[in-house]
C-alpha positions in Angstrom: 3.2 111.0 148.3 3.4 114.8 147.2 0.7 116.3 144.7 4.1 116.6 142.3 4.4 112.8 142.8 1.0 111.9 142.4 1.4 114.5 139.1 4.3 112.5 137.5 3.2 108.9 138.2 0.0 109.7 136.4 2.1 111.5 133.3 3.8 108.0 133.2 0.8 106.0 133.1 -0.8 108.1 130.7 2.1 107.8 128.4 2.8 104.2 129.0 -1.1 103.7 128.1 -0.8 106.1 125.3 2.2 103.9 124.3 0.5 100.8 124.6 -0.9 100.4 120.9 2.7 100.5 119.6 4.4 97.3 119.0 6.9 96.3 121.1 9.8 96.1 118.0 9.7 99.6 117.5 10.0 100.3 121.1 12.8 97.6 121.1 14.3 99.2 118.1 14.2 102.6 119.3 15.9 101.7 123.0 18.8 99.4 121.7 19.3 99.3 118.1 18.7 102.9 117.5 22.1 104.5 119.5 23.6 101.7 117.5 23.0 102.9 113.9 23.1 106.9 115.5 26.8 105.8 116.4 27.6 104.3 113.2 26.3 107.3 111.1 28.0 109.7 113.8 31.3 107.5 113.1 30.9 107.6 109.2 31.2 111.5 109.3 33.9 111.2 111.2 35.8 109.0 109.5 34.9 111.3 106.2 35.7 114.4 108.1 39.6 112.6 108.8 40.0 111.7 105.5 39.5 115.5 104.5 42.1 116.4 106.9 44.5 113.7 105.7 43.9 114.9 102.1 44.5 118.9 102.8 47.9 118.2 104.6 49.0 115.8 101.6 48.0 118.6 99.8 50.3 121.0 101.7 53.0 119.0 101.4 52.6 118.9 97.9 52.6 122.6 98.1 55.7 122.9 100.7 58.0 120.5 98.2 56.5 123.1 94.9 57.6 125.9 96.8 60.8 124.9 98.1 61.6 124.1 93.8 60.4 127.6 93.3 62.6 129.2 95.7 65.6 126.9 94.7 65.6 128.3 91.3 64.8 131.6 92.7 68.1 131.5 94.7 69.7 130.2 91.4 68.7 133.6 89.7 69.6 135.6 92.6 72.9 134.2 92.6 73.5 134.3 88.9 72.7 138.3 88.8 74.8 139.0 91.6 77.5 137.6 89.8 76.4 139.4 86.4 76.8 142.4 88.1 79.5 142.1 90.1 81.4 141.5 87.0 79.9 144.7 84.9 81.0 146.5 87.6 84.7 145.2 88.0 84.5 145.9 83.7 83.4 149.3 84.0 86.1 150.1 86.9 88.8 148.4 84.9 87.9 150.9 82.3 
């Protein structure tokens, strides 16, 4: 064995021997439960963060179908001058 060898099998057995006073459910819990809850919590913001998304488009749509009223009447007044004026004008060259 190398001297870097040597070096990490005794880092191992002094942290498995430094380890040794825990009890084993933490060290259970830690190793397989814990990715479990980590990937539930990780999935719970996600599923918040899509829900946020889902709202602000329904929320643009909302705004879309507001606007398009907006510029229906807008056309409606567009229109409606147009012919206002185009009827002063054929009055004032009838005159």
């Amino acid at each position: 064995m190398s001297p870097e060898h040597v070096g990490l099998v005794t880092t191992l057995l002094s942290l498995l021997n430094k380890m040794s006073g825990w009890p084993f459910g933490i060290l259970f819990f830690m190793v397989v439960v814990g990715p479990w809850i980590l990937a539930l919590m990780l999935g719970n913001s996600y599923r918040r963060r899509f829900e946020a998304v889902v709202r602000m488009y329904e929320s643009n749509v909302t705004l879309v179908n507001d606007y398009h009223k907006v510029a229906n009447d807008l056309k409606d007044v567009i229109i409606l001058n147009t012919q206002t004026i185009t009827t002063l004008i054929a009055e004032i060259r009838a005159r």
